[in-house]
Structures are given as structure tokens and as C-alpha cells.
LOZA-754127 format. One line per 8 residues: for each residue x, y, z of C-alpha. Coordinates in nm, 3 decimals, always signed. Example, Ala and Ser with C-alpha at 12.3 -4.5 7.8 and 13.67 -1.06 7.14 Angstrom:
// residues 2
+1.230,-0.450,+0.780  +1.367,-0.106,+0.714
//
This chain:
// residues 500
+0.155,-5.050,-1.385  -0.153,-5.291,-1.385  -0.281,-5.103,-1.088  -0.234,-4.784,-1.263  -0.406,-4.880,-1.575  -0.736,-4.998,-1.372  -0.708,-4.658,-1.179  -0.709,-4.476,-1.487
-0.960,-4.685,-1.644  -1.168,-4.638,-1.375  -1.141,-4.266,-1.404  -1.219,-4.265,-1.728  -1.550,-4.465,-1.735  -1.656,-4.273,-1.397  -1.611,-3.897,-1.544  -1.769,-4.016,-1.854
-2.087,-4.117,-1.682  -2.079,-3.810,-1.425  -2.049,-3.570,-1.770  -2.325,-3.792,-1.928  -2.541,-3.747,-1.621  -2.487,-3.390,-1.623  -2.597,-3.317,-2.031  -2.912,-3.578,-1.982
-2.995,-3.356,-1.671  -2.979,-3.032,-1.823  -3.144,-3.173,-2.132  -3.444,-3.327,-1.862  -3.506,-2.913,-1.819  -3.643,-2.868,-2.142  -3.618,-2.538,-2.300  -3.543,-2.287,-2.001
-3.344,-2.067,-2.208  -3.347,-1.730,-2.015  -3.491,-1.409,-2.156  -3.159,-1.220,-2.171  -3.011,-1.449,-2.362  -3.223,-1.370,-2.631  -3.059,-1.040,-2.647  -2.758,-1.195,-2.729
-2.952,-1.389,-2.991  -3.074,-1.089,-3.181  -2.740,-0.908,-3.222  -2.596,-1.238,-3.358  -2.867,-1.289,-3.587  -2.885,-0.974,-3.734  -2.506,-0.992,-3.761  -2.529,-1.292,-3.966
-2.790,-1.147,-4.173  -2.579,-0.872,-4.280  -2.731,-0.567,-4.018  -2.425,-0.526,-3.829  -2.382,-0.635,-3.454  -2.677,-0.455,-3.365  -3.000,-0.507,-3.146  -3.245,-0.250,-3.352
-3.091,-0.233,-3.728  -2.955,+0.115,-3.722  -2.848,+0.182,-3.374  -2.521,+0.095,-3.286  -2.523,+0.031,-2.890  -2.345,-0.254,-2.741  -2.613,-0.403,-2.534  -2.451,-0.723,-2.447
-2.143,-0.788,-2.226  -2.021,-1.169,-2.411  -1.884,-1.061,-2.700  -1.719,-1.376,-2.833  -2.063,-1.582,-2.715  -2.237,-1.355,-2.959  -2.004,-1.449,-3.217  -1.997,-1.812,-3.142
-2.415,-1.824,-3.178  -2.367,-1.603,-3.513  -2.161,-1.832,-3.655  -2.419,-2.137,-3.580  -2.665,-1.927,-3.738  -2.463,-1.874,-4.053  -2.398,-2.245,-4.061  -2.803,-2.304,-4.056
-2.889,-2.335,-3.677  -3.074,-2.126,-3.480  -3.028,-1.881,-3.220  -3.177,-2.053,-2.946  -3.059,-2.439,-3.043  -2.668,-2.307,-3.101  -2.705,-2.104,-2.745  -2.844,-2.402,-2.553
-2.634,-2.652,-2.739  -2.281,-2.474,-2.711  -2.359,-2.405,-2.353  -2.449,-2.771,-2.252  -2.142,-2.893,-2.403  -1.968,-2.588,-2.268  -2.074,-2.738,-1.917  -2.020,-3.084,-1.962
-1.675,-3.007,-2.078  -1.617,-2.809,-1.781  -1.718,-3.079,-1.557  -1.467,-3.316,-1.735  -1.187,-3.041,-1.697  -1.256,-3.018,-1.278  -1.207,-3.400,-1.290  -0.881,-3.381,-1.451
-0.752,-3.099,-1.304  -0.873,-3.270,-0.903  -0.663,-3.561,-1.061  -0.333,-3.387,-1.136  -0.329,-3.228,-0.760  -0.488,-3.493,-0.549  -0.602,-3.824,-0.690  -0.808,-4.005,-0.930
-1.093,-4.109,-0.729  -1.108,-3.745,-0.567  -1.142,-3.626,-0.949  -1.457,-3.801,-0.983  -1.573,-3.659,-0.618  -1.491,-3.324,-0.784  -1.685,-3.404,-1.096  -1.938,-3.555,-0.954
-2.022,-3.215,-0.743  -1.998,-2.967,-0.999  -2.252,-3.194,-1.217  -2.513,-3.221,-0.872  -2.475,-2.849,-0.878  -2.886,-2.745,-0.918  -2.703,-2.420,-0.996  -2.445,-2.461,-1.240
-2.672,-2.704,-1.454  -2.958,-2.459,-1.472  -2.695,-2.186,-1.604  -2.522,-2.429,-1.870  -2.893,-2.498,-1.982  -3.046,-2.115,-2.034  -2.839,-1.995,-2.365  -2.620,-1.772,-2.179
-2.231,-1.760,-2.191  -2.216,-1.855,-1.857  -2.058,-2.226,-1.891  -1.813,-2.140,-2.163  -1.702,-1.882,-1.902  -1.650,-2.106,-1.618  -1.502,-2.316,-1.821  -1.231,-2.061,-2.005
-1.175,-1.909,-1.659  -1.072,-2.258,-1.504  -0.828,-2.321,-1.797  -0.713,-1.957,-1.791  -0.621,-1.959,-1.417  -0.511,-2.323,-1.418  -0.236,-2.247,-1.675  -0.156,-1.916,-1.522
-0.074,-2.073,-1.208  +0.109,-2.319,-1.353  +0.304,-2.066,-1.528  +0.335,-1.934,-1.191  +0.541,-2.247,-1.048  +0.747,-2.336,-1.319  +0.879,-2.001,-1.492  +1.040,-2.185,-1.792
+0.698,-2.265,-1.916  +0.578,-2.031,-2.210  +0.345,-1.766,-2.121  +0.067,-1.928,-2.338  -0.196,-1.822,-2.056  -0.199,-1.497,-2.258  -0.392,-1.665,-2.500  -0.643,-1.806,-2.281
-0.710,-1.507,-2.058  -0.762,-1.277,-2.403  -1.065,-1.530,-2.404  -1.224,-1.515,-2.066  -1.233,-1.103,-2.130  -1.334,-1.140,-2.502  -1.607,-1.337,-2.390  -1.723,-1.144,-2.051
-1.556,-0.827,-1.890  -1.525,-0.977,-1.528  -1.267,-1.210,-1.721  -0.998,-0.940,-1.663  -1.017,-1.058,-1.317  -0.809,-1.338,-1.430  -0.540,-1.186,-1.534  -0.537,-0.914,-1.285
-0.474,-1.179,-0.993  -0.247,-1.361,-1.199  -0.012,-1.031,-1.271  +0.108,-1.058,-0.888  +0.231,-1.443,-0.951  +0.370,-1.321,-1.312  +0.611,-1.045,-1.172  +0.736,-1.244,-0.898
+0.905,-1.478,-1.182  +1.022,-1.200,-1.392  +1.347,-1.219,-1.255  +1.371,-1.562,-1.334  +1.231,-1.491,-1.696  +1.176,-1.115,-1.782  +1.146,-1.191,-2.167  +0.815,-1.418,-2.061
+0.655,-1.121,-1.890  +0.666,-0.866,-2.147  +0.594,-1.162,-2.418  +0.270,-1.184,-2.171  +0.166,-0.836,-2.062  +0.259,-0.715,-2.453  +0.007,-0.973,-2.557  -0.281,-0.857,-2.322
-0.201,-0.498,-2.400  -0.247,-0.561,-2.761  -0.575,-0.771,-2.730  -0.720,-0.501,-2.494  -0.612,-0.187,-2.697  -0.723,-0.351,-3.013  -1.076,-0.476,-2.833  -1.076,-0.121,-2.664
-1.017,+0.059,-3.025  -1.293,-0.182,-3.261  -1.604,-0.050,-2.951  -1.453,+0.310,-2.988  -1.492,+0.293,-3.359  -1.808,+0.080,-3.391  -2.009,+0.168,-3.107  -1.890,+0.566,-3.014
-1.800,+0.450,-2.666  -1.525,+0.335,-2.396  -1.780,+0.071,-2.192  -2.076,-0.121,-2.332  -2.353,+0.004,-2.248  -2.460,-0.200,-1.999  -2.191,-0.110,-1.767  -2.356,+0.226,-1.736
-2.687,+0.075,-1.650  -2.460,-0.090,-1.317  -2.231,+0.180,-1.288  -2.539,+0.395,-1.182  -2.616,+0.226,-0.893  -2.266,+0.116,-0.762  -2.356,+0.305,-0.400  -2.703,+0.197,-0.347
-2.622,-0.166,-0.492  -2.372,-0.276,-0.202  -2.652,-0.439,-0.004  -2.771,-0.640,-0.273  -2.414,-0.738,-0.338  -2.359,-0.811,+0.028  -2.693,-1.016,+0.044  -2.576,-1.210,-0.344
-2.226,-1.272,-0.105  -2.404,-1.360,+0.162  -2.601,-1.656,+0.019  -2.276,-1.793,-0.186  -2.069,-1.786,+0.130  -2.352,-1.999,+0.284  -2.304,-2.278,+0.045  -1.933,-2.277,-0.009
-1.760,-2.186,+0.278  -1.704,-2.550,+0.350  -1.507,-2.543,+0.038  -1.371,-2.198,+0.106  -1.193,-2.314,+0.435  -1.041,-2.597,+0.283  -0.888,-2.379,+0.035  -0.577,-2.269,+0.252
-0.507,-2.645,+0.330  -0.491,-2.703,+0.016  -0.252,-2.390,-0.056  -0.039,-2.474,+0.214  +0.131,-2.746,+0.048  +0.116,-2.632,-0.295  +0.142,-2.287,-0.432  +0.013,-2.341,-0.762
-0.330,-2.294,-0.543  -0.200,-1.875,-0.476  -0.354,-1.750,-0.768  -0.671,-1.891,-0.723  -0.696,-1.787,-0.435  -0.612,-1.439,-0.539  -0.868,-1.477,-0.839  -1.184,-1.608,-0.558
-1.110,-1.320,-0.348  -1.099,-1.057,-0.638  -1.427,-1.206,-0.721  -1.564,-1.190,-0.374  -1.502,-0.798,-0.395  -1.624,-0.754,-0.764  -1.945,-0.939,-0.752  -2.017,-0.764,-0.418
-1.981,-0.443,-0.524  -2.138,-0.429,-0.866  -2.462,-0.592,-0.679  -2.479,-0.963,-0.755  -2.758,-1.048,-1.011  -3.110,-1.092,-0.975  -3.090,-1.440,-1.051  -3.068,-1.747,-0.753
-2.833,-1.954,-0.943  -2.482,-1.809,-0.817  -2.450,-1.712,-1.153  -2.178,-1.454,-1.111  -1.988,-1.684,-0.892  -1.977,-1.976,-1.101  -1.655,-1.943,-1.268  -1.513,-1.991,-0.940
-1.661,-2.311,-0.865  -1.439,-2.535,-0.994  -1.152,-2.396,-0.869  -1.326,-2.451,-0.513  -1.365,-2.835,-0.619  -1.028,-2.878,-0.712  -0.877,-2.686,-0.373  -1.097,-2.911,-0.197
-0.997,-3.228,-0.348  -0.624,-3.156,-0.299  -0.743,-3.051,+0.091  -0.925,-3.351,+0.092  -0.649,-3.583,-0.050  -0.368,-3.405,+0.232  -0.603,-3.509,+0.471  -0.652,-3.857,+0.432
-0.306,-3.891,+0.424  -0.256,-3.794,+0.793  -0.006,-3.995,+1.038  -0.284,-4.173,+1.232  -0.555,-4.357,+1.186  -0.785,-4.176,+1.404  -0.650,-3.841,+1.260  -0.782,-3.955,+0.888
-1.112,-4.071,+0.989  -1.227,-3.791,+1.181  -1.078,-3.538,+0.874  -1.272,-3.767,+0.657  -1.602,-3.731,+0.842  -1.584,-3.366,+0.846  -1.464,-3.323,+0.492  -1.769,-3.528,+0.419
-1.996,-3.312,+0.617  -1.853,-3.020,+0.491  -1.913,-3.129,+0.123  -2.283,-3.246,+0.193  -2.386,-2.920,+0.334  -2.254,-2.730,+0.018  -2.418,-2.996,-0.198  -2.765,-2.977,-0.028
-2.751,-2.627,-0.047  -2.753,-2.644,-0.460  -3.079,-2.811,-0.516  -3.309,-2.513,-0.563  -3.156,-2.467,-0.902  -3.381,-2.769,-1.004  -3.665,-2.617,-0.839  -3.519,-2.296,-1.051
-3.536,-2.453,-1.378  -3.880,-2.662,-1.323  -4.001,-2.287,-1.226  -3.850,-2.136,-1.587  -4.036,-2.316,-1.818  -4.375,-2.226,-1.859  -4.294,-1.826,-1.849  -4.052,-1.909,-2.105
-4.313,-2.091,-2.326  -4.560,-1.832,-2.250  -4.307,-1.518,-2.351  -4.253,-1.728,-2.698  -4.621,-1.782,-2.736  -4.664,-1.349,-2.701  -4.376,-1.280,-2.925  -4.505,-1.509,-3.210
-4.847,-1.325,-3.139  -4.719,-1.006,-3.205  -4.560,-1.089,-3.530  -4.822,-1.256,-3.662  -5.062,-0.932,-3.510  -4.864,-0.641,-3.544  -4.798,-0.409,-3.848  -4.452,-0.449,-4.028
-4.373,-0.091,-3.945  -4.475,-0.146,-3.522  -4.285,-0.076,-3.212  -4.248,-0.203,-2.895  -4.114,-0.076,-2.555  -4.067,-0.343,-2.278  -3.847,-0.424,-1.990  -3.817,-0.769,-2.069
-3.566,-0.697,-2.413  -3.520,-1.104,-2.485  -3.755,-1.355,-2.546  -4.099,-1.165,-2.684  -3.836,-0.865,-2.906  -3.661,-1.152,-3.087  -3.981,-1.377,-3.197  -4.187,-1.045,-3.234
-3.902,-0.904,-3.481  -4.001,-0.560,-3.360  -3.776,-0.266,-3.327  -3.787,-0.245,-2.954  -3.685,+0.020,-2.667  -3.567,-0.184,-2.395  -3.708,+0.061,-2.057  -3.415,-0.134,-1.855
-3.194,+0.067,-2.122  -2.958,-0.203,-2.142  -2.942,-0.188,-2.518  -3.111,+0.196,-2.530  -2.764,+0.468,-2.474  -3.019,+0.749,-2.375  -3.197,+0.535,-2.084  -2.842,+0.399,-2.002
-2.710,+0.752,-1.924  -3.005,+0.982,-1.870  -3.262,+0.736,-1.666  -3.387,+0.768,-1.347  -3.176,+0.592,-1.094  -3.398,+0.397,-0.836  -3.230,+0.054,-0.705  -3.467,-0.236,-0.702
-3.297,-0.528,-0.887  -2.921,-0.520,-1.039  -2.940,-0.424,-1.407  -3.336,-0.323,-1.346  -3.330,+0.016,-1.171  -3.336,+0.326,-1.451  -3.653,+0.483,-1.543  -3.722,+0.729,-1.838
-4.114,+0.745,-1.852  -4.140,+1.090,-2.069  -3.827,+0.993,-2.318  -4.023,+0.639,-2.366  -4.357,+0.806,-2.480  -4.200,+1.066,-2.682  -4.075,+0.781,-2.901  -4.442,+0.688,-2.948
-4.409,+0.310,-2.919  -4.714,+0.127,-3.032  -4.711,-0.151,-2.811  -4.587,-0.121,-2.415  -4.505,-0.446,-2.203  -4.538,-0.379,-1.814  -4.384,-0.704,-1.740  -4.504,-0.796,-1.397
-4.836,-0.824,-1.515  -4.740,-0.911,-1.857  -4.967,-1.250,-1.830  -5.244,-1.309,-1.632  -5.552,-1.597,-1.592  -5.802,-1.360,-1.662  -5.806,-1.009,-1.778  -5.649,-0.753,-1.534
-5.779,-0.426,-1.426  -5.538,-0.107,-1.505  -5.596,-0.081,-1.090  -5.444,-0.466,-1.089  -5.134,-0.374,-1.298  -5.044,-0.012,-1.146  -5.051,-0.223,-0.805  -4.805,-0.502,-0.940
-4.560,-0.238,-1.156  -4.261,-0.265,-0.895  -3.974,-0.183,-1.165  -3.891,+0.183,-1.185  -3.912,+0.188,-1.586  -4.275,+0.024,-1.542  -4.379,+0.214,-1.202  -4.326,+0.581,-1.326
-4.471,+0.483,-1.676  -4.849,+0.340,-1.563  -4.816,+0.619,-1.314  -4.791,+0.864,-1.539  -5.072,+1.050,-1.690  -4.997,+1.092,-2.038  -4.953,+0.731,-2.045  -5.319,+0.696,-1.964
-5.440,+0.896,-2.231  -5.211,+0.767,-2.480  -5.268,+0.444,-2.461  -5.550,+0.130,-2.433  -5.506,-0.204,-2.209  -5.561,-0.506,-2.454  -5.514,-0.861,-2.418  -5.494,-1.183,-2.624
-5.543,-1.550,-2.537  -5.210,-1.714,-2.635  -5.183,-1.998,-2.368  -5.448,-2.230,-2.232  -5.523,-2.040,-1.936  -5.298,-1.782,-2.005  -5.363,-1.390,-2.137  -5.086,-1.204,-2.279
-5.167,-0.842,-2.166  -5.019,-0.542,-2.332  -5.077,-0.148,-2.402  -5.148,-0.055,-2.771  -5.132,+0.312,-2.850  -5.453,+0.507,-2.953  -5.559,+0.841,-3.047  -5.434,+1.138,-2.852
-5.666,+1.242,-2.592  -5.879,+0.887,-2.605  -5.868,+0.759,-2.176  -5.927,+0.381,-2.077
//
């Protein structure tokens, strides 16, 4: 008993310090919050001011794909804090929270001391720390999809338990789409119990089928369509995206599959470990085939991260326990070898975030410019629909068309980036914006040529439009100094028929 107190005390005052070195270093970041949150942002805030959950106030397109995230940051808004503190804040904790969780659960199905291991690798994680730091939902989902496939599985295993899983994986899709994953690979495990307790699957799939209809029904009503809208900006390039996707596969399987091969030695003595193992591979196939992201953080593959830690610390823990003595300690030297290469693999997510900040500061620095600059009644078109629309305040045509339905649909499909390949040039400038972004040469040191930016425009959206004649004639290269160092460049619209 004495022994088991110090164990747990141990525990205890380890994860602590692990979670508190994981919130000091995402705090040491400073303010890296990432431009697409912002989107998010705006549709909260002007649902708390009373616009609707919309990104330009009268134009009902669903433009973000986190629904309950949204919610979460309009409620902090409504209680008096803003946007970007609530997003940061409730994503930080999100993370450390989820880092506590991985500890607990590597506890349960191995041992104490393997729980802080566990811990203590999801909070050196360059990656994951840069993600809980940026404003996005992205640490609230890892962490609803490791409780949602923890309890499912343990639903799975003891059929007597009450199917309260439901609850948690109406979450992980309320708060991203991919979060149906969960409950897809968990359906398998479900039916295989029905026999031993029918009445729990209906109360189960009857719950899901409610949530989803009901979810399904509110977007049909409010927003005139079956997907957000952002699923048509992927959809479009499902074909053309598989090499990204393979390449976004590719670089995960490079760091993890030290933790990937341990899974199945950690499923072969316990099958609470089969649905996660269903629920990595579904992910493996999504994430590949929708393209990955554009982002080096593993960001789609997070959620599954913990799950890998835990699988590996129940590996790790069958292991050590082997008959001989010789047997553990060369197990031991190659589960250590195996962990360090997946560890060392992580740290460009702190060269990541040490590489976010000053864009980040110098897209707030434009967007204040242009509110304090442009007229009331101005415009803006840009490809970059975060950071510079929601300080600016100005009605804005995102080119990338994830919150415009006509560039969503209708746009020019060319595959550069996930999320970043539609163009619509000719429906942009019939809108008449008054001020245009191109966002590769959105800030410079000195003042570009138009030669300089047509050369940099690499995105289709900014490509065809600097390309394009009537763009040209239309409108005037300007700049402003908004940074030391640093000038924010952007097109302002003149007189018909007036050239550079």
C-alpha cells in the first residue's frame, strides 16, 4: 500500500510538471496564432454580436469546418474576451489537458512510470505544441478524439458498460467532420457485442443518428447546403491531391512508425487496442486521400498521437516484462531507439513556431492599417481570409473561396496546395473589390515591381488575377510602411481605363 501511494504520488507530481512544461512552452511561442484561425474568429464574433454565424454579415456560407470551436470562442467573446485570447487560451489548456489524459490512460494499460514516458512525449512534440498554440481547434480535437475512442473501446470489452461514447463521439464530429471517423471504426467493435447487448446498440447508433440528422437539418436550413463549404473547395481536387496526400503520409510514417510497429504488440495482448487501431488506419486512408494540409506540423494526424503513445507504452510495458534478462534489455534498447528517432523527428515544430511570428505580427500590423485607412463602405479580396479580414473589419472575398459558395463551386481547379487551388479571376473583378491582397508578395523590404509580384504569384486565385489584363487597368500597386523594415503592399482600385 505504502509502495503504491509513493508510485502514485510520484505520478502525480511528474505529469503535473510534464503538463506545466508543456503550457510554459507553448506560452514561450508568443502569439503564433495562425491566419485561418481567424476565420473562425470572425464568424464567432459576429455571432456574438448579433450578425448570425456568418463571415461577411449577409451571406450565409459555412466557411469553417469546427463548428463547436466556433461556438466555444463566441461564447468567450460574449463573456468579454477576445477572439484571439479565448482561441489561444482554450487551445493551450485543450493541450495540456490532453497531455494529462495520455498519462493516465498509458497508466491504466501499462504502468505509472510509462504514463509519464507517454506524457512526457506528447509534450516534446515540436508539432503538437505549435498546433495547441495557433487558435485552432486542433487540441480540443485530439483531445475529444482520445476520450471518444478510449471509451468506445472500452465499451468494446466490457458490453455491460453504457454506451455513453455516444455522447463523446457527437463531440469529435460537432467540433470537426473527420470526427466521424471515430465512430465509424468503432461501429465494427459495437456490432460484435450486440448480441451480448442489442438494447446498447440501438441506444448508441439512435443517438448518433439523431445528432447527425439534427446537425445535417440546422446547415440545410441555415446555410442552403448538405457540406460546408469548404468541403467543396477539397472535394475538387480529390484526384490530383493523392500525391500530396501520399507525400503528407509519407513524412508522418517517417516519424511514427516506431510507434506504429509497436502497436500490434500492444494489441496482441489486449483488445481494447482493436479500435484504435481501426481508427489510425481509417485515418491513414482519409488524410491521404483528401491531400494532407499545407502545414508541417502533422496537423491532420494529431488526433492520433496519443493513441500511438499509449499503444506504445502498453508495448513497451509487455516488453520489459519478458522471461530473461537478456530478452528485456535488448527490447528495452530498441524501444528506446525507436522512441528517440520519433522524438527527434518533432523538433522542427519549434523551428515552425519561431518562423510564425513575425508574419503574424506583420499581417496584424496591415489589417489595423486598413481600418484605420480604408473607407467604412471598402472591400477587400485576398487569399489569406484570417488575420488582415478580421482586424481590417472589411467585407472580404476570400479568392481561396473557402468562405465564397461561387469560388467554392465554379473556380478554376489547379492543384498547388490543399485548400489553395481554385481560381475565379473574372468573377473576383466583377465584384469590384477596392483593395486586392496577392499574398506571396503581400510584404516586402522595399517596394516591389508589378514584374517582382507577377513572378512570385504561385497560387492559382493570385496567378490568373495579376495575369490578367483587366486587372492591370483596373487597378494601382500601393504600399504602406507598417513594420520597421517591412512594406505592406496591396492593389487599390482606380478609374477604369487608368494602367500602372
Amino acid at each position: 500500500m505504502a509502495r503504491s501511494k509513493v508510485e502514485g504520488a510520484v505520478f502525480g507530481v511528474a505529469v503535473g510538471a510534464v503538463c506545466f512544461a508543456a503550457a510554459a512552452a507553448m506560452l514561450s511561442f508568443g502569439d503564433i496564432t495562425q491566419d485561418d484561425a481567424f476565420i473562425s474568429f470572425r464568424y464567432a464574433e459576429n455571432l456574438a454580436a448579433g450578425n448570425g454565424l456568418v463571415y461577411n454579415v449577409g451571406e450565409r456560407v459555412e466557411g469553417f469546418t469546427n463548428l463547436l470551436w466556433t461556438l466555444f470562442v463566441a461564447a468567450a467573446i460574449k463573456l468579454g474576451i477576445a477572439a484571439p485570447a479565448a482561441g489561444r487560451g482554450l487551445g493551450i489548456a485543450s493541450a495540456v489537458v490532453a497531455v494529462a489524459v495520455t498519462a493516465l490512460l498509458a497508466r491504466r494499460y501499462a504502468h505509472a512510470y510509462l504514463g509519464i514516458v507517454a506524457a512526457a512525449m506528447l509534450a516534446a512534440n515540436g508539432n503538437f505544441l505549435v498546433e495547441g498554440a495557433q487558435g485552432l481547434e486542433t487540441p480540443f480535437f485530439v483531445l475529444i478524439v482520445t476520450l471518444a475512442a478510449w471509451r468506445a473501446a472500452e465499451e468494446y470489452v466490457a458490453p455491460g458498460r453504457r454506451p455513453l461514447s455516444a455522447l463523446l463521439l457527437i463531440v469529435t464530429f460537432l467540433t470537426r467532420p473527420d470526427g466521424a471517423l471515430v465512430a465509424v471504426a468503432a461501429f465494427p467493435f459495437y456490432l460484435a457485442t450486440a448480441r451480448a447487448n442489442p438494447r446498447r446498440l440501438a441506444v448508441w447508433l439512435g443517438s448518433l443518428a439523431i445528432a447527425a440528422v439534427a446537425y445535417e437539418g440546422w446547415r440545410l436550413v441555415y446555410y442552403g447546403a448538405w457540406l460546408p463549404n469548404t468541403c467543396h473547395v477539397r472535394i475538387a481536387f480529390a484526384p490530383a491531391s493523392l500525391k500530396f496526400g501520399l507525400r503528407y503520409t509519407g513524412l508522418f510514417l517517417w516519424r511514427f512508425t516506431p510507434l506504429l510497429l509497436l502497436l500490434p504488440l500492444a494489441a496482441r495482448r489486449r483488445r481494447v487496442f482493436y479500435p484504435a487501431a481501426a481508427l489510425i488506419l481509417l485515418f491513414l486512408v482519409y488524410v491521404t486521400a483528401v491531400g494532407g494540409d499545407m502545414k508541417p506540423t502533422d496537423r491532420f494526424y494529431q488526433p492520433i498521437v496519443p493513441l500511438l503513445l499509449v499503444a506504445a507504452a502498453a508495448a513497451a510495458y509487455d516488453l520489459a516484462r519478458a522471461a530473461t534478462w537478456v530478452t528485456r534489455a535488448v527490447w528495452a534498447a530498441l524501444a528506446v531507439a525507436l522512441v528517440a528517432t520519433s522524438l527527434f523527428q518533432n523538433f522542427p515544430g519549434f523551428r515552425y513556431a519561431q518562423n510564425s511570428r513575425l508574419p503574424h505580427d506583420l499581417h496584424v500590423a496591415a489589417g489595423k492599417w486598413l481600418a484605420a485607412h480604408a473607407p467604412p463602405e471598402a472591400t477587400l479580396a485576398t487569399t489569406a481570409a484570417g488575420i488582415i479580414p478580421y482586424y481590417s473589419g472589411l467585407p472580404t472575398i476570400d479568392m481561396c473561396g473557402l468562405t465564397d459558395r461561387h469560388i467554392a463551386r465554379h473556380g478554376v481547379c489547379t492543384f498547388t496546395l490543399p485548400g489553395h487551388g481554385l481560381a475565379a479571376a473574372e468573377y473576383v473583378l466583377d465584384r469590384e473589390p477596392d483593395y486586392v491582397l496577392i499574398y506571396e508578395l503581400i510584404f516586402a523590404p522595399e517596394p516591389p515591381s508589378y514584374e517582382a509580384v507577377v513572378s512570385q504569384a504561385q497560387w492559382p486565385a493570385t496567378r490568373e488575377l495579376v495575369m490578367s489584363p483587366r486587372f492591370r487597368e483596373e487597378y494601382v500597386m500601393s504600399h504602406a510602411a507598417v513594420a520597421p523594415g517591412w512594406y505592406f503592399v496591396y492593389f487599390l482600385r482606380a478609374e477604369a481605363g487608368r494602367p500602372f
